[in-house]
C-alpha positions as CSV (number, residue, x, y, z in Angstrom):
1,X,113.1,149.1,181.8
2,X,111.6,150.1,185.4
3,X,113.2,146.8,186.8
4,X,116.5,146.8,185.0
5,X,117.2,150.3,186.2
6,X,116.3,149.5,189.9
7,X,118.6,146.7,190.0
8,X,121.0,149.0,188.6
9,X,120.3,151.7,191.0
10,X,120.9,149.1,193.5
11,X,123.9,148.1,192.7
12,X,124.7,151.5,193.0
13,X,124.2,151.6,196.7
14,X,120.7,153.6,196.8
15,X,118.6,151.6,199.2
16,X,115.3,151.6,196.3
17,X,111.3,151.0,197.1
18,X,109.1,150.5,194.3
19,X,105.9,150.0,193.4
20,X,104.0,148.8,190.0
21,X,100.4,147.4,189.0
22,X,101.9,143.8,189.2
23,X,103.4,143.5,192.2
24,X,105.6,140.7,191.2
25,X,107.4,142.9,188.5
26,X,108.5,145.0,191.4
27,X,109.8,142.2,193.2
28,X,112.0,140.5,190.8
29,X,113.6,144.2,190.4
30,X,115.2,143.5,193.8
31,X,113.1,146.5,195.1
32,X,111.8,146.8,198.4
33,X,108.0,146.7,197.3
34,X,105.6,149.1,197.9
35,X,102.0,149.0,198.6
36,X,101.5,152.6,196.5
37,X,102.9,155.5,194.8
38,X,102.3,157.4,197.8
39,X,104.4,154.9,199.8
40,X,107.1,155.3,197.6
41,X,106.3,159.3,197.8
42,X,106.8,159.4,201.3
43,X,109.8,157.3,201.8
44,X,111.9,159.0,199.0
45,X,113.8,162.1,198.5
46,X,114.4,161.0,194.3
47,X,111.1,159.2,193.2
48,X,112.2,157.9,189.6
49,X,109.1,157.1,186.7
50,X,109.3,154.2,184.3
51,X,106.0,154.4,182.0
52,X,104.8,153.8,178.6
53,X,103.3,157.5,177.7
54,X,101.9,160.7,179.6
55,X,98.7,159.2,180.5
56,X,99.7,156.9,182.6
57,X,102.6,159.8,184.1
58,X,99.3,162.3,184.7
59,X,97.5,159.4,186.4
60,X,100.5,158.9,188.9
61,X,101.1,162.2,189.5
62,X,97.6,163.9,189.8
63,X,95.7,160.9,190.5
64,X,94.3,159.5,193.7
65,X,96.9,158.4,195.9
66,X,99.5,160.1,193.7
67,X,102.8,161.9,193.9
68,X,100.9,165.3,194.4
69,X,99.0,164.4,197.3
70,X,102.0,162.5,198.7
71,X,105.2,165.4,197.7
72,X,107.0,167.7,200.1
73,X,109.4,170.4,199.3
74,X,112.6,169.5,198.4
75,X,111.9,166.1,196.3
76,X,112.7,165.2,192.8
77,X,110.6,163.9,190.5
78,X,112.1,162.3,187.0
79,X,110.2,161.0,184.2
80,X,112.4,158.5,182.5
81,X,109.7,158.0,179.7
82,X,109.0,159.2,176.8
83,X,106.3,161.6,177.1
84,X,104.5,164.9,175.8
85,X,106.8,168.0,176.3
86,X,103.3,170.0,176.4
87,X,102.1,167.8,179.3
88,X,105.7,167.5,181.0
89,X,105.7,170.8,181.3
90,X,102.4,170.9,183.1
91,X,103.4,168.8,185.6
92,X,106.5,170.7,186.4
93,X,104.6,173.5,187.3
94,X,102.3,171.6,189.1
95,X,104.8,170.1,191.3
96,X,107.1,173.3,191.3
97,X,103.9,175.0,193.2
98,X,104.4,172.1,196.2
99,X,108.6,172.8,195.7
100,X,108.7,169.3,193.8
101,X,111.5,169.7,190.7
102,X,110.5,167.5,188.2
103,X,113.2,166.7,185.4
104,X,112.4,165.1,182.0
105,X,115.2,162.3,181.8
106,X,114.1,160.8,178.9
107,X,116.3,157.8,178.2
108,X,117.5,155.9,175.0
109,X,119.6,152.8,174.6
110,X,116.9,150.1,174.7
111,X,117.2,146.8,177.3
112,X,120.6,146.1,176.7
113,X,121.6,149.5,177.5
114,X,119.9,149.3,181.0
115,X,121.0,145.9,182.1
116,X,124.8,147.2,180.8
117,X,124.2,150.7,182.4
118,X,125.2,152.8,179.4
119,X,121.6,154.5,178.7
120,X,121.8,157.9,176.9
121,X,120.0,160.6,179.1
122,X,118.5,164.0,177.6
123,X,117.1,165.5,180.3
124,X,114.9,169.1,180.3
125,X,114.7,171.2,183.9
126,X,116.0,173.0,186.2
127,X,120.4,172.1,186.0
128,X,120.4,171.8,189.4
129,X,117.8,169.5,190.1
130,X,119.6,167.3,187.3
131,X,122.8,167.9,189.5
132,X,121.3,166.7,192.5
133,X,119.9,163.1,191.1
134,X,123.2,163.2,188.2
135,X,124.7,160.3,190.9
136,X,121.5,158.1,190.8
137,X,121.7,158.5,186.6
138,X,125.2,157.6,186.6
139,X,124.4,154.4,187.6
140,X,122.6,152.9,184.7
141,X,123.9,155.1,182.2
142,X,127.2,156.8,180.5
143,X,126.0,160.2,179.0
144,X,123.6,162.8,180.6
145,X,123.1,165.8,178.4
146,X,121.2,168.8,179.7
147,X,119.3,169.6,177.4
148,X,117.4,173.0,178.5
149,X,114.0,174.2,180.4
150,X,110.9,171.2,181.2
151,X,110.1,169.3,178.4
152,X,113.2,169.9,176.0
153,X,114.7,166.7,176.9
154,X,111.2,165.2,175.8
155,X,111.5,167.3,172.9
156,X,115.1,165.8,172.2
157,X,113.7,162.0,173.0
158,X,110.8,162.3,170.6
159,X,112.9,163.0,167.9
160,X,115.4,160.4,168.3
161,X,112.6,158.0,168.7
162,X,111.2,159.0,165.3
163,X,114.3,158.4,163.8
164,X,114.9,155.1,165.1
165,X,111.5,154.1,164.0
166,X,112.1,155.3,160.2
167,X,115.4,153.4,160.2
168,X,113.5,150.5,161.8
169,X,110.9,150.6,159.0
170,X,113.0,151.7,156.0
171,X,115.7,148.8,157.1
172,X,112.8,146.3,157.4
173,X,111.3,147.1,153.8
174,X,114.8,146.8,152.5
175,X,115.2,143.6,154.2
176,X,111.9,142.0,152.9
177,X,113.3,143.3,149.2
178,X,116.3,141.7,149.4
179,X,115.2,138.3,150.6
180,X,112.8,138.5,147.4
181,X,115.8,139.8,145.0
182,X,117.4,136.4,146.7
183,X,120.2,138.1,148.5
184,X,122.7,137.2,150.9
185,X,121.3,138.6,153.8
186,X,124.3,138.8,156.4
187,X,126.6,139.4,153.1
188,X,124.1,142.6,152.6
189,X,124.2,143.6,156.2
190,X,128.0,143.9,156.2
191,X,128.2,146.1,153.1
192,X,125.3,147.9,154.6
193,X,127.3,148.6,157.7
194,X,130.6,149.8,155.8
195,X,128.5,152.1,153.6
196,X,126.1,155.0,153.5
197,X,123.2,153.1,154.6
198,X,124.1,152.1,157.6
199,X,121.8,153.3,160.3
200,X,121.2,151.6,163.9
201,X,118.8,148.8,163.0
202,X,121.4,147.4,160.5
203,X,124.2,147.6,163.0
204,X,122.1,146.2,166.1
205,X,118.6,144.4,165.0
206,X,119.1,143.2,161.5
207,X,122.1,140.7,162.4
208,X,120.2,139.3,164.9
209,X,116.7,138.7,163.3
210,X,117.9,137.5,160.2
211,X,119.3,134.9,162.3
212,X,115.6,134.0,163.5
213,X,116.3,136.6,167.1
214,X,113.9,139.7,167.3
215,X,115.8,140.6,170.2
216,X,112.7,140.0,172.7
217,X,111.9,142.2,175.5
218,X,112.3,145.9,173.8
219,X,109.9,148.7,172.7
220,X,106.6,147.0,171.5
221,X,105.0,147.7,168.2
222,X,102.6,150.0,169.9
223,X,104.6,152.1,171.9
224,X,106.5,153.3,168.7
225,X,103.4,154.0,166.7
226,X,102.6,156.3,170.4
227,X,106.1,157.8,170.0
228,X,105.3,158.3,166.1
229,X,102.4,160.1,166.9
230,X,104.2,162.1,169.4
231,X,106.5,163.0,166.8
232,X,103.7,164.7,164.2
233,X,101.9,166.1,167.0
234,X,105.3,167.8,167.6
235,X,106.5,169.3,164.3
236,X,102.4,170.4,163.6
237,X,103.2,172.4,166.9
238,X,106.2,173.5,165.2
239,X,104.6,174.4,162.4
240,X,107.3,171.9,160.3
241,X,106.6,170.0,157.4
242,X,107.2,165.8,157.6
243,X,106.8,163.5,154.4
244,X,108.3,160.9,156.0
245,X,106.6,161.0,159.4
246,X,102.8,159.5,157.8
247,X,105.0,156.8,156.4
248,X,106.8,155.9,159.4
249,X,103.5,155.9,161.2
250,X,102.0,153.5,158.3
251,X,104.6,150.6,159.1
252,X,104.2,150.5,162.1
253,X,99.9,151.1,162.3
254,X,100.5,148.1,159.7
255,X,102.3,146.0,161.9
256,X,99.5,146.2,164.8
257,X,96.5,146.1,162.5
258,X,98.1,142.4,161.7
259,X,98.6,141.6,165.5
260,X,102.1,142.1,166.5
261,X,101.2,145.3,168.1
262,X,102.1,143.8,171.7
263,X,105.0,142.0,170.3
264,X,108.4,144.1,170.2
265,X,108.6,146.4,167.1
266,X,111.0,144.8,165.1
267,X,108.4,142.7,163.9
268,X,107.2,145.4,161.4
269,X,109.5,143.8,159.3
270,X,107.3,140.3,159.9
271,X,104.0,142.7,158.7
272,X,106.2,144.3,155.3
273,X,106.7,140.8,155.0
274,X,103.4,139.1,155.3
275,X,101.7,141.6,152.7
276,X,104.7,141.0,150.3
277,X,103.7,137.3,150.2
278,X,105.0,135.8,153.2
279,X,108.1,136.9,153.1
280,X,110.4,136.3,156.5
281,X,114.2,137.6,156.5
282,X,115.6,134.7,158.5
283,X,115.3,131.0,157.3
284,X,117.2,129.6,154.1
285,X,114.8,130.5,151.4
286,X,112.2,133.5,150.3
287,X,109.1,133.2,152.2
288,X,110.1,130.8,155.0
């Protein structure tokens, strides 16, 4: 996601430096490569974070050679992750005491949405701060909602996120039960998708994988067992009640527990299938 949206950025006409742990990520980006965060730090005035969860955001941020030994007065930091509202909102007050705003842009819209620039943003800060880097959004993405004080547009991403991952799992076991029941599975699809069941895995993912294309490159089985987890850890803050959350988490728990937990999530539907005896939704018969 970190190299789709610098290219996009790019084409935007910001001149863009970046840096990552493999170097060579960075440079097929189109990115002027950096040596460091603090390089990047130095030479920016709007320093944008792509990364997988809040440990890795602390680590950049408070760690050695990191955006708070590197920050002056005036920048902008946005986390574009999805990440801990409790530890989001440590870091903006970390960085507010150096005069860094740092604004919780959490996006949503998956790969295609990046390379097509039509991400959703929720975003949780200061609305001016948002104001000031609402031009560098704009270009890979076609809503920005603000969404309130630090951490409410992680708030806002979590919960989406758990939602796509319970229509991800739910439409997966469905899937798996129709292919047994010997179903048309495009025929279903359709009447899925002009009735009450429809939800964003039928419409996007399922016509794709029953046609044998998980749609490589998206959010791996792991990261939305993380964003699962982020979900309960949210609503026991709360102090609200979820039957379906333990479930969710179950699927996809499942899913890495049989190895696909590097491999993009819609493969939980590949782990539902291998413990209902083999059963794969694409391919002419039941359990090929």
């Amino acid at each position: 996601m970190g190299g789709r949206i610098a290219r996009r950025l790019a084409g935007g006409g910001f001149e863009v430096c970046g840096y990552d742990l493999d170097a060579a990520k960075a440079e097929r980006s189109g990115a002027r490569v950096a040596r460091s965060v603090a390089e990047v730090v130095e030479g920016s005035e709007v320093v944008f974070l792509s990364l997988p969860d809040s440990r890795a955001v602390e680590e950049v941020v408070r760690g050695e050679g990191g955006i708070l030994g590197a920050c002056r007065a005036g920048q902008v930091v946005a986390d574009l992750g999805t990440s801990a509202p409790s530890s989001t909102r440590s870091l903006h007050a970390e960085l507010a005491g150096r005069g860094v705003e740092l604004v919780d842009a959490a996006i949503s819209g998956g790969a295609a949405g990046a390379e097509a620039g039509t991400l959703t943003i929720m975003a949780g800060g200061a609305a001016s701060a948002l104001e000031r880097i609402r031009p560098h959004l704009e270009t890979f993405s076609a809503r920005v909602y603000h969404m309130g004080a630090p951490g409410a547009g992680h708030v806002a991403k979590i919960l989406n996120n758990f939602l796509n991952g319970i229509g991800l799992a739910a439409t997966s076991e469905v899937m798996v039960a129709a292919r047994r029941a010997g179903l048309d599975l495009e025929q279903l699809l359709e009447v899925l998708n002009h009735s009450t069941g429809v939800n964003f895995a039928t419409l996007n993912r399922f016509p794709s994988i029953v046609r044998g294309d998980y749609l490589e490159g998206g959010l791996t089985v792991k990261l939305m067992a993380k964003d699962v987890r982020l979900y309960l850890d949210l609503v026991r803050q709360l102090e609200v009640t979820t039957l379906a959350g333990p479930a969710c988490l179950g699927a996809f728990d499942l899913a890495a527990a049989l190895g696909y937990g590097d491999e993009i999530s819609n493969r939980v539907v590949d782990a539902l299938g291998d413990v209902s005896g083999g059963v794969r939704v694409h391919g002419g018969k039941e359990g090929t």
